[in-house]
C-alpha positions as a Markdown table, in Angstrom:
| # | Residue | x | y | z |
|---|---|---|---|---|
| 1 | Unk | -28.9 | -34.5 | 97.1 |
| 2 | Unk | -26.0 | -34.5 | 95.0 |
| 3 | Unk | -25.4 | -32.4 | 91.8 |
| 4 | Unk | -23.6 | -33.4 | 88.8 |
| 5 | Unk | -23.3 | -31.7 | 85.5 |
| 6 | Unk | -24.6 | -33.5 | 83.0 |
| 7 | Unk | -24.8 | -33.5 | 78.8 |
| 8 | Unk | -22.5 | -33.5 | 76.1 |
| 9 | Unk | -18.9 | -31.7 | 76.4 |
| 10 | Unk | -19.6 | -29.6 | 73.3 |
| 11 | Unk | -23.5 | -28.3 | 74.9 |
| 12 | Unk | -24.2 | -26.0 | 77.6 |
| 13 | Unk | -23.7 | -27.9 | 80.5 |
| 14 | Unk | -27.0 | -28.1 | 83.1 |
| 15 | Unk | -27.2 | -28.9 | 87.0 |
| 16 | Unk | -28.9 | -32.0 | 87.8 |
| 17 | Unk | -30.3 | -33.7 | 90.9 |
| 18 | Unk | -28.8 | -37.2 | 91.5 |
| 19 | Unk | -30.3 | -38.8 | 94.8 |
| 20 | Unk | -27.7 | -39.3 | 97.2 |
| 21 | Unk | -28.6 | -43.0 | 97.3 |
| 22 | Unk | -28.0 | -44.1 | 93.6 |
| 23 | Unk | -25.3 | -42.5 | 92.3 |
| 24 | Unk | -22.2 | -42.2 | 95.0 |
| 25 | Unk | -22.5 | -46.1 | 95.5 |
| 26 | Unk | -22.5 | -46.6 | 91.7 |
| 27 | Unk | -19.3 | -44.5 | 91.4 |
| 28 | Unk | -18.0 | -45.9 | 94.7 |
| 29 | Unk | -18.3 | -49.6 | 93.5 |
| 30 | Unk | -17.1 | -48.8 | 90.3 |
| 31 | Unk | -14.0 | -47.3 | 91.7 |
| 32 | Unk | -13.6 | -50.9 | 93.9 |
| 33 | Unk | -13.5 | -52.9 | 91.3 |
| 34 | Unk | -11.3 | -50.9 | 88.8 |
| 35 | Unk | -8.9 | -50.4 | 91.7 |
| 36 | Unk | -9.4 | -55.1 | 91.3 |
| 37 | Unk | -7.9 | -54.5 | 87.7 |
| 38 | Unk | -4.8 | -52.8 | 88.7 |
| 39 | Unk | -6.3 | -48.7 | 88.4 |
| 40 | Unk | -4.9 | -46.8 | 90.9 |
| 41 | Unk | -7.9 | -45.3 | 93.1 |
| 42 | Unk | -5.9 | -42.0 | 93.3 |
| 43 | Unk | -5.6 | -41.6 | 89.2 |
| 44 | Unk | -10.2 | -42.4 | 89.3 |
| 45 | Unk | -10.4 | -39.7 | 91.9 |
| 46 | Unk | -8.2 | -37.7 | 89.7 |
| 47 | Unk | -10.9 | -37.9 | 86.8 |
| 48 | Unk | -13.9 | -37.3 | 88.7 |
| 49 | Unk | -12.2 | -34.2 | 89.6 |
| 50 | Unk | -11.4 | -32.5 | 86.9 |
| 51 | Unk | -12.9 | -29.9 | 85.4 |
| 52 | Unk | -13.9 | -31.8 | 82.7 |
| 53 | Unk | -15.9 | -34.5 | 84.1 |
| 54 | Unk | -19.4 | -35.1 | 84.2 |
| 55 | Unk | -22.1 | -37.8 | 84.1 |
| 56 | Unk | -25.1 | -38.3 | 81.1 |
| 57 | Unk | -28.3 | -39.8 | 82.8 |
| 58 | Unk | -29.4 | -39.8 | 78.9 |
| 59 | Unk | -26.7 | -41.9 | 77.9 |
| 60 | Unk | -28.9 | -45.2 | 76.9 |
| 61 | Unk | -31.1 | -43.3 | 74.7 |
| 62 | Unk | -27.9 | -42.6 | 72.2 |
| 63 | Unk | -27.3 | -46.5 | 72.3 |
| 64 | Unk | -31.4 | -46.7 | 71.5 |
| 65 | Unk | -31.2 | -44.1 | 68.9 |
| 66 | Unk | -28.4 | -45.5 | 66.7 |
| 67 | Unk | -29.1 | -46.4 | 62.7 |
| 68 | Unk | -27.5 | -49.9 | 63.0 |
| 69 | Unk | -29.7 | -50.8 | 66.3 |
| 70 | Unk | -32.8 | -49.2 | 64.0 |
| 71 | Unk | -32.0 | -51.5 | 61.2 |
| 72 | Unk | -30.4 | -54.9 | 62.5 |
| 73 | Unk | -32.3 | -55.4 | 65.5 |
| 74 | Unk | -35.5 | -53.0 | 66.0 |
| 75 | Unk | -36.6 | -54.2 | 62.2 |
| 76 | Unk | -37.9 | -49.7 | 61.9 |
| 77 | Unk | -35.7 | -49.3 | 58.7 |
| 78 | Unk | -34.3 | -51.6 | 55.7 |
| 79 | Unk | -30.8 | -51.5 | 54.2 |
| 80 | Unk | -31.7 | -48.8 | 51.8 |
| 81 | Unk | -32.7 | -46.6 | 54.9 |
| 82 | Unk | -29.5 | -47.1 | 56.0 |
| 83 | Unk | -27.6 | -46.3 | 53.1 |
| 84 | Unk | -29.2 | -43.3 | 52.4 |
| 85 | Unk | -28.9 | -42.2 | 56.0 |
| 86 | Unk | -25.0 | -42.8 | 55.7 |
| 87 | Unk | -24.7 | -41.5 | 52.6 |
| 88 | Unk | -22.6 | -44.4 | 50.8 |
| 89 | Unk | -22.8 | -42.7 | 47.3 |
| 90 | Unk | -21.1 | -39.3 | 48.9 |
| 91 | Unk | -18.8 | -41.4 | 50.8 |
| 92 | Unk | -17.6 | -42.9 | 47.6 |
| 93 | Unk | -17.2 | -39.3 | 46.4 |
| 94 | Unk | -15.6 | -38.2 | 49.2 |
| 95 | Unk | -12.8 | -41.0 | 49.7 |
| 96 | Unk | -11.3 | -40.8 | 46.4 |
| 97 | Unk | -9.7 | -37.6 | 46.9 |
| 98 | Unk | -9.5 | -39.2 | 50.7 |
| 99 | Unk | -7.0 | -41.9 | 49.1 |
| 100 | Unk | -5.6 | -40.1 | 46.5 |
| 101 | Unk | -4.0 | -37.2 | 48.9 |
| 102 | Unk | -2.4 | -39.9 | 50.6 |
| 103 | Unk | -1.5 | -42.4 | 47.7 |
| 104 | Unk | 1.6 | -43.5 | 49.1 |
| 105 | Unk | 1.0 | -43.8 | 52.6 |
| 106 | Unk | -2.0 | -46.1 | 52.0 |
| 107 | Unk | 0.3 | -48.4 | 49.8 |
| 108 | Unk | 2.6 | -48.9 | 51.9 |
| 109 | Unk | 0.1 | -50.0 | 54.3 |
| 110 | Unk | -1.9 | -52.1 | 51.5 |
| 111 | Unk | 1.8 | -53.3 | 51.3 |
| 112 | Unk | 2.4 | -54.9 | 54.6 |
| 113 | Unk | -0.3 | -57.7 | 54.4 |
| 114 | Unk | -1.8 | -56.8 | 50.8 |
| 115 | Unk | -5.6 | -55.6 | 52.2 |
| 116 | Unk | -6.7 | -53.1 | 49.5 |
| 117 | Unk | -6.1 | -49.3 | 50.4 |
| 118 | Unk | -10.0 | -49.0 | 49.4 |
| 119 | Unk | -11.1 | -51.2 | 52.7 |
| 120 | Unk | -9.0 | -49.3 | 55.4 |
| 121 | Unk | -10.5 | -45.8 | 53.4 |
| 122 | Unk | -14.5 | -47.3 | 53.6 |
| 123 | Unk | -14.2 | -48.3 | 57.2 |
| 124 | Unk | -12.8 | -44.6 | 58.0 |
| 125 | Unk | -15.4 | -42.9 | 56.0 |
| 126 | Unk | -18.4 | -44.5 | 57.9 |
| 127 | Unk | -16.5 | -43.8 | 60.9 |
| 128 | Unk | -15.3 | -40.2 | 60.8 |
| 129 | Unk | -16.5 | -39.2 | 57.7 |
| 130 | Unk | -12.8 | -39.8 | 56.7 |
| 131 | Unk | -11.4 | -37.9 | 59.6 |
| 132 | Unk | -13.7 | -34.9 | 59.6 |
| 133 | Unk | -12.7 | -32.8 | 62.5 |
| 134 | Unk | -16.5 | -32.2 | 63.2 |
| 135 | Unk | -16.4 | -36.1 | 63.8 |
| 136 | Unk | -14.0 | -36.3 | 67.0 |
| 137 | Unk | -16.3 | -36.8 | 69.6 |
| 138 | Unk | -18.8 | -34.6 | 71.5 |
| 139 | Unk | -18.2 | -36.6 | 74.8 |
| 140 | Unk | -15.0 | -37.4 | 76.6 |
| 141 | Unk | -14.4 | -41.5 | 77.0 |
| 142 | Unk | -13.8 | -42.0 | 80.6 |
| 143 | Unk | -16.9 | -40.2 | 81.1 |
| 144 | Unk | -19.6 | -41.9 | 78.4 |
| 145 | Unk | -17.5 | -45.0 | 80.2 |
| 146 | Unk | -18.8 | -43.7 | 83.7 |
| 147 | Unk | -22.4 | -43.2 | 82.7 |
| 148 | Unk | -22.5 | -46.3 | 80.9 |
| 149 | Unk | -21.7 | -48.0 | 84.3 |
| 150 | Unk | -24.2 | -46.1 | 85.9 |
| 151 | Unk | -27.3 | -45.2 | 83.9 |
| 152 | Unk | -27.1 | -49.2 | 81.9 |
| 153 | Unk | -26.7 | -52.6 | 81.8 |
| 154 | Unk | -22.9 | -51.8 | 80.2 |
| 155 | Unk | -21.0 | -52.7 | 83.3 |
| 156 | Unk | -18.2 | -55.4 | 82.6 |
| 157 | Unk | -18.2 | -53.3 | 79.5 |
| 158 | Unk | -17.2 | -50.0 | 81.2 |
| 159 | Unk | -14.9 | -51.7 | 83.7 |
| 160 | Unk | -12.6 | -53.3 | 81.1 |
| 161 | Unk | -13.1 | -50.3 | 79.1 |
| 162 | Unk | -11.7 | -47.8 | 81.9 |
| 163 | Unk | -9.1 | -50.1 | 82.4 |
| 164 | Unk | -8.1 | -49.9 | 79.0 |
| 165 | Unk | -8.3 | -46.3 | 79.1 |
| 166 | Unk | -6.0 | -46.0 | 81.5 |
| 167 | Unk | -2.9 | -48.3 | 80.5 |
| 168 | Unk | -3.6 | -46.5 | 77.0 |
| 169 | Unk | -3.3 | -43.1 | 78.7 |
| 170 | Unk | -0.1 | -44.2 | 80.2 |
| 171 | Unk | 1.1 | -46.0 | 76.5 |
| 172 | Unk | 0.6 | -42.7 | 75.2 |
| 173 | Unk | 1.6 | -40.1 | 77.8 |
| 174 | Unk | -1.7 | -38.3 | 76.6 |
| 175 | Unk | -4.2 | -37.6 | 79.9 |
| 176 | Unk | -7.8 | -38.9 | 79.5 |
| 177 | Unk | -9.1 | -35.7 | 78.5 |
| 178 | Unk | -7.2 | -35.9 | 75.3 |
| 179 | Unk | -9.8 | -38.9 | 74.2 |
| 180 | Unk | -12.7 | -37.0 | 73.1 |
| 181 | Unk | -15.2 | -40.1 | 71.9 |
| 182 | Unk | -18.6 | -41.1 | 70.8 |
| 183 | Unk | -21.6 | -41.9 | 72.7 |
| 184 | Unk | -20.0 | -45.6 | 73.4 |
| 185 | Unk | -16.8 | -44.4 | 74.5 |
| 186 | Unk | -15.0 | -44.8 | 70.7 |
| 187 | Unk | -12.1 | -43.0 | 70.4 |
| 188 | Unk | -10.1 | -41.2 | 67.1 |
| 189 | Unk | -10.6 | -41.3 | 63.4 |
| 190 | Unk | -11.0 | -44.9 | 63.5 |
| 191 | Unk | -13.6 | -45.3 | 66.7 |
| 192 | Unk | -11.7 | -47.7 | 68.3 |
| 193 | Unk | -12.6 | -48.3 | 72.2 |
| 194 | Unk | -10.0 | -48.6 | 74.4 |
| 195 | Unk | -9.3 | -52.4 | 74.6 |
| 196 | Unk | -9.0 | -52.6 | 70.6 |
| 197 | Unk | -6.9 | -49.7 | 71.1 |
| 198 | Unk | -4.7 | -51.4 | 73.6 |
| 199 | Unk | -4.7 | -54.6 | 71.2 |
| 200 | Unk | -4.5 | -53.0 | 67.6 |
| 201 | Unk | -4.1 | -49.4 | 67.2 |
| 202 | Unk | -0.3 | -49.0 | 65.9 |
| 203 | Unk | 2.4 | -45.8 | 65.2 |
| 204 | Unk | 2.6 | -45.9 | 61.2 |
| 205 | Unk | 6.6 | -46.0 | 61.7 |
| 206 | Unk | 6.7 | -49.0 | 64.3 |
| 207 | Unk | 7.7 | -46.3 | 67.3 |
| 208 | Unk | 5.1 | -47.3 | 70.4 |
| 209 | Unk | 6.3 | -43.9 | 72.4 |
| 210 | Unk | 4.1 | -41.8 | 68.8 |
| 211 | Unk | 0.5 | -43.5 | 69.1 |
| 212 | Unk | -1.5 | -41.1 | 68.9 |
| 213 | Unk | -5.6 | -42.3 | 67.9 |
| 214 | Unk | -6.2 | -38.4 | 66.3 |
| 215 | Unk | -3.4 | -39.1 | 63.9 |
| 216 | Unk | -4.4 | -40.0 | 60.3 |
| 217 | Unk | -1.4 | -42.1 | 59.2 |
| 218 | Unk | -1.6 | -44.2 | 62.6 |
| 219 | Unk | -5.2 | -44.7 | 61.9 |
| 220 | Unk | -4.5 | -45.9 | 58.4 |
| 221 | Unk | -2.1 | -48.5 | 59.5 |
| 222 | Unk | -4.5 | -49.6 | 62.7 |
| 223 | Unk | -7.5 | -49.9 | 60.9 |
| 224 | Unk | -5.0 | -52.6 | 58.7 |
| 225 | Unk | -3.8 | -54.1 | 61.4 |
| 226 | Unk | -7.1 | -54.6 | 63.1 |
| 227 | Unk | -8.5 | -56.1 | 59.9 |
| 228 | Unk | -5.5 | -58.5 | 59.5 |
| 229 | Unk | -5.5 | -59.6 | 63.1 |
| 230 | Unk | -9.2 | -60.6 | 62.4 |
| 231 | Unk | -7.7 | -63.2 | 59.4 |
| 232 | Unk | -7.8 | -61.1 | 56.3 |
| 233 | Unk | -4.8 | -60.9 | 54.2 |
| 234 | Unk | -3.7 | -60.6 | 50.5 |
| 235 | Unk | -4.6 | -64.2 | 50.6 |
| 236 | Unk | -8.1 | -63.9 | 50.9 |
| 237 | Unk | -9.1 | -60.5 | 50.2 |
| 238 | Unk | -10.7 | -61.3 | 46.8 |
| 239 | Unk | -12.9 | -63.9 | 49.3 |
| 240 | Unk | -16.1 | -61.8 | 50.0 |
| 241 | Unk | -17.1 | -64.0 | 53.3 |
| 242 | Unk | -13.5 | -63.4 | 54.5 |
| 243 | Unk | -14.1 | -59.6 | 54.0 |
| 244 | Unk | -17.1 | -59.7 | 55.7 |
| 245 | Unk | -15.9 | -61.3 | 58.9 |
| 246 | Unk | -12.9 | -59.3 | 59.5 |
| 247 | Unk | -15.1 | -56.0 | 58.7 |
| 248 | Unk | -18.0 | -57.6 | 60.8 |
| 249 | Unk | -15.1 | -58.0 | 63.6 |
| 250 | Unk | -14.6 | -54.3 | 63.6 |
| 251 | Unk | -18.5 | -53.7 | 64.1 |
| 252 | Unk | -21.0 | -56.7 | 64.8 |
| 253 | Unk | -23.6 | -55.3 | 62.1 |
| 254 | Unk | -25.0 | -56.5 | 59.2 |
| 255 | Unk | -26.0 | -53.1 | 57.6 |
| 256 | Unk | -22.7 | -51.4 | 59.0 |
| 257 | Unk | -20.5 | -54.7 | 56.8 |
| 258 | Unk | -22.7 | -53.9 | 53.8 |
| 259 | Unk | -22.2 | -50.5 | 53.2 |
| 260 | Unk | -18.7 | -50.7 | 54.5 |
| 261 | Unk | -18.1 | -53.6 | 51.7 |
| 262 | Unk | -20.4 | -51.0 | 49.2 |
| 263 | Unk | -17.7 | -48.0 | 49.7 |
| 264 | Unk | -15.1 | -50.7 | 49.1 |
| 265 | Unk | -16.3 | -51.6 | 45.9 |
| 266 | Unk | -16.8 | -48.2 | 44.3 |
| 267 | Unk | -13.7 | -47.4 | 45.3 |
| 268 | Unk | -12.0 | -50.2 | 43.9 |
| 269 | Unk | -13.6 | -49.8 | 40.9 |
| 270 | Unk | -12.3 | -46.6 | 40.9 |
| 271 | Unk | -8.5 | -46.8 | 41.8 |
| 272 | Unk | -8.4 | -50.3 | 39.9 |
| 273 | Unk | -10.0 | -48.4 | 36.6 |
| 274 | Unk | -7.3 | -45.6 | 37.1 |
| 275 | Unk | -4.2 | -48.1 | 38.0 |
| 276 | Unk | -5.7 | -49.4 | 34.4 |
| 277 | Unk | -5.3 | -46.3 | 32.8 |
| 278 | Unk | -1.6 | -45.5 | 34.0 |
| 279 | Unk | -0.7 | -48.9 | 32.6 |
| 280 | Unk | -1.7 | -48.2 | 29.5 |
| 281 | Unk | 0.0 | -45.1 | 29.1 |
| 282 | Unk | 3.2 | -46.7 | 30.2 |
């Protein structure tokens, strides 16, 4: 028998038994075919040596558990479930002071391609809570990633995903165990997984050596950049179909683009109301 520890990197960790047949072949074929994609077997061997690493037999039941599987596809719960469970009304609380403490960064996003300061804020609020430090992860990403290989049907998923983990580990000069993520391997204030974070997530100032996923401003002007690179612009923001596939591009849930789009609005309404007032004064 071989022992693993096992659970999340924030609980007490526990000794397992793995059999000896399951387990080092899954690890040993997953090594094979990231080595296929360019991973150097010597920087995998690395991570399953350090300190940090462990495996989560449990890992499916997270993916079984969440509110948007609940609602979209097991039928258990309705919109309003979900709402309440996510707590859109406190979200819309919570972001305007969110927004307002970072007035000008957020324009000068909302400047680059004109998508409205309030979208990039609701997407971050459902995701982190608007970057709640509670909210940075409980697991680390290569090894939900691992598990995921092992313990489910995830398995092209965790390959490219450790792939991307890597060259994004290089990109950044920050090791793995820097990228403390959900359940699915999400990393940073904007739960981007590792190939959207090799394709989207950007430095605020343009400098690719400063990416950094735990970084506020970056995540302001990735979450922007992710939305325009999924066809929403100035153009067609006012379009509520055109909102909803770029948002729905970010998460592939009907519930999650609804309350997303929800925070969006009462936050608009907000800002737009106040933009109102100051013009009046002027």
């Amino acid at each position: 028998m071989i022992f693993f520890l096992v659970g999340c990197a924030s609980e007490t960790m526990q000794v397992k038994k793995i059999p000896d047949s399951a387990i080092p072949v899954k690890i040993e074929e997953l090594k094979n075919h990231l080595i296929m994609n360019g991973v150097p077997g010597e920087w995998f061997d690395e991570q399953i040596q350090n300190e940090t690493f462990r495996i989560h037999p449990n890992i499916d039941q997270y993916f079984q558990k969440s509110a948007e599987k609940q609602t979209d596809h097991d039928k258990k719960h309705d919109i309003s479930w979900y709402f309440a469970r996510i707590g859109v009304n406190a979200k819309i609380e919570k972001g305007k002071p969110f927004i307002a403490d970072r007035l000008e960064l957020f324009q000068r996003a909302e400047a680059k391609h004109g998508i409205h300061k309030e979208l990039i804020a609701a997407i971050i609020g459902i995701e982190t809570n608007f970057a709640d430090h509670q909210q940075r992860g409980k697991f680390y990403a290569f090894n939900s990633l691992m598990s995921q290989y092992i313990f489910t049907n995830r398995t092209k998923f965790a390959v490219r995903e450790i792939t991307a983990l890597y060259k994004f580990s290089l990109k950044t000069g920050h090791p793995p165990q820097y990228f403390t993520s959900s359940y699915a391997g999400a990393i940073g204030w904007g739960q981007f997984i590792p190939s959207s974070l090799q394709a989207f997530f950007i430095d605020s100032n343009g400098l690719d050596d400063d990416i950094d996923p735990f970084d506020i401003e970056d995540t302001i002007f990735s979450v922007e950049n992710y939305l325009y690179k999924n066809n929403l612009s100035g153009e067609n923001i006012g379009d509520y179909g055109s909102k909803y596939k770029a948002v729905f591009a970010y998460n592939h849930s009907d519930v999650y683009v609804k309350a997303v789009l929800y925070i969006y609005d009462g936050l608009h309404d907000y800002f737009s109301a106040e933009e109102s007032e100051i013009g009046k004064e002027e």
